[in-house]
C-alpha positions as CSV (number, residue, x, y, z in Angstrom):
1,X,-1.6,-9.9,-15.8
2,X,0.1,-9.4,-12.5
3,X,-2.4,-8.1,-9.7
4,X,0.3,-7.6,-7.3
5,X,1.9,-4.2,-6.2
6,X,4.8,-3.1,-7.7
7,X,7.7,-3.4,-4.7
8,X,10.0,-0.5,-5.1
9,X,13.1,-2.2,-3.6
10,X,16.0,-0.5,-1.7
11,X,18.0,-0.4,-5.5
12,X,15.0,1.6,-6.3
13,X,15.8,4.2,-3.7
14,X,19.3,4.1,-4.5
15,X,19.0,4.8,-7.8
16,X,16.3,7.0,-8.5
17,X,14.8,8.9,-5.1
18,X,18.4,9.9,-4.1
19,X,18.3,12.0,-7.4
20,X,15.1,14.0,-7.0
21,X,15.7,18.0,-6.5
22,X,14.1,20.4,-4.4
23,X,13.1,22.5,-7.8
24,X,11.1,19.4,-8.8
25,X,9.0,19.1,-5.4
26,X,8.5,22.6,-5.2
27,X,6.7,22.4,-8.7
28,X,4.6,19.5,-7.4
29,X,4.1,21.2,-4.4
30,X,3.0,24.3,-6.0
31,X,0.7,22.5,-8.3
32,X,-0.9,20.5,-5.9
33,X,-1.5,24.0,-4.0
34,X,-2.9,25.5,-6.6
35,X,-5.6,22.9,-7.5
36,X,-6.4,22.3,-3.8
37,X,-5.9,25.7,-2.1
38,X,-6.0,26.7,1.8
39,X,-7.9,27.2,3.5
40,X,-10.6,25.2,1.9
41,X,-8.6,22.1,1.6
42,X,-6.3,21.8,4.6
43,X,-6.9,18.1,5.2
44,X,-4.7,16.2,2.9
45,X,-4.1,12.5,2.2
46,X,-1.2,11.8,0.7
47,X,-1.2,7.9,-0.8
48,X,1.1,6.4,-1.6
49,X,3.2,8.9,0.2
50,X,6.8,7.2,0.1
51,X,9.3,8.9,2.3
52,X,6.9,11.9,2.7
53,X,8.6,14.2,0.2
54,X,5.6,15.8,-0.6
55,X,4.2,15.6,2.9
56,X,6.7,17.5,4.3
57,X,6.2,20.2,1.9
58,X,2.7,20.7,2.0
59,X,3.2,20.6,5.8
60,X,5.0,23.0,5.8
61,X,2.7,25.4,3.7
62,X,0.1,24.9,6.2
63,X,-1.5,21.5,5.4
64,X,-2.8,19.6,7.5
65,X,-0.9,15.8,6.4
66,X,-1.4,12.5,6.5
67,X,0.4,9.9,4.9
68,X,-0.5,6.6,4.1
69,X,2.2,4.1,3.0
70,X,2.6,0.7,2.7
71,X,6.8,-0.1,3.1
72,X,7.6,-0.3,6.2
73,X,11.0,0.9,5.9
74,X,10.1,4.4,3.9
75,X,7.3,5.1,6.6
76,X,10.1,4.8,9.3
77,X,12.4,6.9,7.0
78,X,9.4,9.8,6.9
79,X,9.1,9.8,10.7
80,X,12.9,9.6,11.8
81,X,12.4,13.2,9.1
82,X,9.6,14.9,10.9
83,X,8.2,17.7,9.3
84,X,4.7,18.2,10.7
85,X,2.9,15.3,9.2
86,X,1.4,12.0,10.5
87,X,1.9,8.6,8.9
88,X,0.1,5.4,8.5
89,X,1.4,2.1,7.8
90,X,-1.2,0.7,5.2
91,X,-2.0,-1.4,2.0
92,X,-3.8,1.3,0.1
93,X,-5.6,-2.0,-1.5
94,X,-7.2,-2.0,2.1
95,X,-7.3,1.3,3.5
96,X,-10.0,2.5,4.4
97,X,-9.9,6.1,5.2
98,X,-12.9,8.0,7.2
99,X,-16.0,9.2,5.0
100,X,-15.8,12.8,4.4
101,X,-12.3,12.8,6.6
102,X,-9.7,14.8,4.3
103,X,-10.2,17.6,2.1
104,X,-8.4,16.2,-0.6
105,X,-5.9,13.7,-1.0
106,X,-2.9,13.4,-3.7
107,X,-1.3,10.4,-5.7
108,X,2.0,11.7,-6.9
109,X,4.8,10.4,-8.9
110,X,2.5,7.5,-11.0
111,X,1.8,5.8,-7.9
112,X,-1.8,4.9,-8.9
113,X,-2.7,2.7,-11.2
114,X,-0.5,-0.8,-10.2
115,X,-3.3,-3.3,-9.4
116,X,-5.9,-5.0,-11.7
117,X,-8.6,-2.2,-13.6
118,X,-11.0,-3.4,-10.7
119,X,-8.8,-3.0,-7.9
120,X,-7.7,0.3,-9.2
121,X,-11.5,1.3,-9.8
122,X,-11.9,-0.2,-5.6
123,X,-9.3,2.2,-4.4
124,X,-10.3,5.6,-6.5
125,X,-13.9,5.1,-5.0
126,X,-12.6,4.2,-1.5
127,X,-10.6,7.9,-1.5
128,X,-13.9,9.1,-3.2
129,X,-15.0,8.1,0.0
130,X,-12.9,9.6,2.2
131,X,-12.8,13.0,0.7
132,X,-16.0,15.1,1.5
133,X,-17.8,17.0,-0.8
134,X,-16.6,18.8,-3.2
135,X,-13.5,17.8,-2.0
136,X,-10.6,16.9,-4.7
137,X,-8.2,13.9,-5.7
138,X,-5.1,14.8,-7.6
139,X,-3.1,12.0,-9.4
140,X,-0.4,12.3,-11.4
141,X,0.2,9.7,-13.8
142,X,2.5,8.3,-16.7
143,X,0.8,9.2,-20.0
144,X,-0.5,6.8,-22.4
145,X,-0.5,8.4,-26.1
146,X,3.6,8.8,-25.0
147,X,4.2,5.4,-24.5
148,X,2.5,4.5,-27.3
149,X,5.1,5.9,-29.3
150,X,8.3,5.3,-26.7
151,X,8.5,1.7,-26.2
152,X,12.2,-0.4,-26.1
153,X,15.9,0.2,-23.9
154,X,16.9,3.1,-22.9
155,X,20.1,3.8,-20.2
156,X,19.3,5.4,-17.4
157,X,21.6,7.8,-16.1
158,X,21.7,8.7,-12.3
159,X,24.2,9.5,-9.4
160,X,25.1,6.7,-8.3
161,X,25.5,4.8,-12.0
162,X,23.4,3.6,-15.2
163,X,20.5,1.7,-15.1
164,X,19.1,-0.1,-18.2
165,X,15.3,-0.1,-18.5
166,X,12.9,-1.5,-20.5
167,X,9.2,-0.1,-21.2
168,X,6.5,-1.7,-23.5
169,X,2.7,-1.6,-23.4
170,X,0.4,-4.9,-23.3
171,X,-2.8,-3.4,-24.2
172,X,-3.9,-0.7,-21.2
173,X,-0.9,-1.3,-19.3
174,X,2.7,0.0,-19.4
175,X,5.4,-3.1,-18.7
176,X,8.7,-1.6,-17.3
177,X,12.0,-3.4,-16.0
178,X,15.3,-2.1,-14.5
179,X,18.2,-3.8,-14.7
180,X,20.9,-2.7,-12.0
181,X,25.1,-2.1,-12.8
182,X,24.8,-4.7,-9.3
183,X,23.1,-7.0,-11.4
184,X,19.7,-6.5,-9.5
185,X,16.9,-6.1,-11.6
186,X,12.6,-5.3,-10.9
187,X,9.3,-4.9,-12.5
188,X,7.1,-2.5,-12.4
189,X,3.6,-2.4,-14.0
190,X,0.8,0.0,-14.4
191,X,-2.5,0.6,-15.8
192,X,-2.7,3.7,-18.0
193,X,-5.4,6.0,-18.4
194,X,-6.4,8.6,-21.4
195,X,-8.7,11.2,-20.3
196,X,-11.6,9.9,-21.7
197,X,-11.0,6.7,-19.6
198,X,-9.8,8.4,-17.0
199,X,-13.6,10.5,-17.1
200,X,-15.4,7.4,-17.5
201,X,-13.8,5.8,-14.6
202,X,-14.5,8.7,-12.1
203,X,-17.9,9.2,-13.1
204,X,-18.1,5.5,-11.9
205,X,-17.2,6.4,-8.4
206,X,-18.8,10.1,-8.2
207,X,-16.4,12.1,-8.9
208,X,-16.1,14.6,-12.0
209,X,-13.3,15.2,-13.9
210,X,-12.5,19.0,-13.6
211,X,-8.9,19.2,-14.3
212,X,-6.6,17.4,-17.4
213,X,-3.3,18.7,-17.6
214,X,0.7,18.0,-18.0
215,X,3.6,20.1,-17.3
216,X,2.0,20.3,-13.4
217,X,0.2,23.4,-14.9
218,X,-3.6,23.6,-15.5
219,X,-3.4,25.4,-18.1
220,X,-1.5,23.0,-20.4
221,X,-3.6,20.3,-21.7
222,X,-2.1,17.0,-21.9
223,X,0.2,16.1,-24.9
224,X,1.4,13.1,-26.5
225,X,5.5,14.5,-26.1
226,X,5.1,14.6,-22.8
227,X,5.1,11.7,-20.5
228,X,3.6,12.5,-17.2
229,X,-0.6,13.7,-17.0
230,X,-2.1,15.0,-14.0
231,X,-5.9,14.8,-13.5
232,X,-7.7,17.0,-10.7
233,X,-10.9,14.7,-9.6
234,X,-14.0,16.2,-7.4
235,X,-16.3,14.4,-5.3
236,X,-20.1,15.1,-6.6
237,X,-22.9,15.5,-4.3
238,X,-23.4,14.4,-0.9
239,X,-24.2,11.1,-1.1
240,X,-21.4,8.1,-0.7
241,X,-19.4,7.8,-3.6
242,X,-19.9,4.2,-4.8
């Protein structure tokens, strides 16, 4: 099993984040507004934050934004856009944020989940850490009892030309590769989580499970037609998370 972090290359940029639409980030945006609303969560983290697309969005409905990112590259990319937020260049495998520093903080766009069960166990308690109490963790995630039953090649269409991909599950984990019309190809790898695991696993770090959901909508519970589940986490207590 790969403990590594999935590398999302420039192809991967090309490709796929060229083609996201202001209709989808306004839904995320919304959602994440709903299940962490001002004023009582203005401090946001957002991990794992990429270019800032959702940074800049929740910026601009009056959060207050961090975002934490490893590549180098999209950090510089999210700065040259302003926006309102701040950025930090970090491994989220060794961030460490401040105890009790944000409000809540977001992992969007299946962006948790890439490192070994412990790792990924390390890293929820570490942002169990940093959020105070009663403060939230949203993640959005791909959704197990989907892939179980979606597995093999499919093409990929997007604007700038078809990629082929491949997804199959080994055990807990969901396997993908992408082949490129240039020839390039990458992995990616995740862990997946069901609810029940996804409960057990928070409890571990203090933090409860309050929200299960897909669609980006609270009120739908998760389902195994659709791919994506989001779960809303809370910090429990006053005491450090783990």
């Amino acid at each position: 099993m790969r403990a590594e972090p999935n590398a999302y290359s420039r192809h991967w940029f090309e490709f796929f984040h060229a083609g996201i639409g202001e209709a989808r980030t306004t839904q995320e945006t919304t959602f994440i507004c709903a299940c962490a609303p001002l004023p009582d969560f203005r401090r946001l983290a957002d991990v794992c934050c990429g270019m800032g697309r959702h940074a800049r969005a929740l910026s601009a409905r009056g959060y207050s934004v961090t975002g934490i990112e490893r590549d180098a590259d999209a950090i510089a990319k999210a700065r040259e856009l302003g926006g309102g937020p701040s950025y930090v260049q970090a491994d989220v495998r060794n961030y460490e944020p401040d105890p009790g520093g944000f409000d809540a903080a977001i992992v969007m766009s299946q962006s948790f989940g890439y490192f070994a069960p412990a790792t990924n166990r390390d890293l929820l308690g570490r942002l169990a850490t940093g959020v105070r109490e009663s403060g939230r963790i949203i993640l959005d995630l791909w959704n197990p009892e989907f892939f179980a039953a979606h597995q093999g090649d499919r093409d990929l269409k997007t604007p700038n030309g078809v990629v082929r991909e491949n997804k199959h599950l080994e055990r807990e984990r969901l396997l993908v590769r992408l082949d490129y019309p240039n020839g390039a190809h990458e992995e990616f790898e995740w862990q997946l989580f069901s609810q029940a695991q996804m409960k057990a696993v928070a409890q571990s770090v203090g933090l409860e499970l309050v929200v299960a959901c897909t669609d980006l909508d609270a009120a739908t519970p998760p389902d195994a037609g659709k791919p994506r589940i989001q779960f809303v986490l809370e910090r429990v207590g006053n005491s450090p998370a783990f």
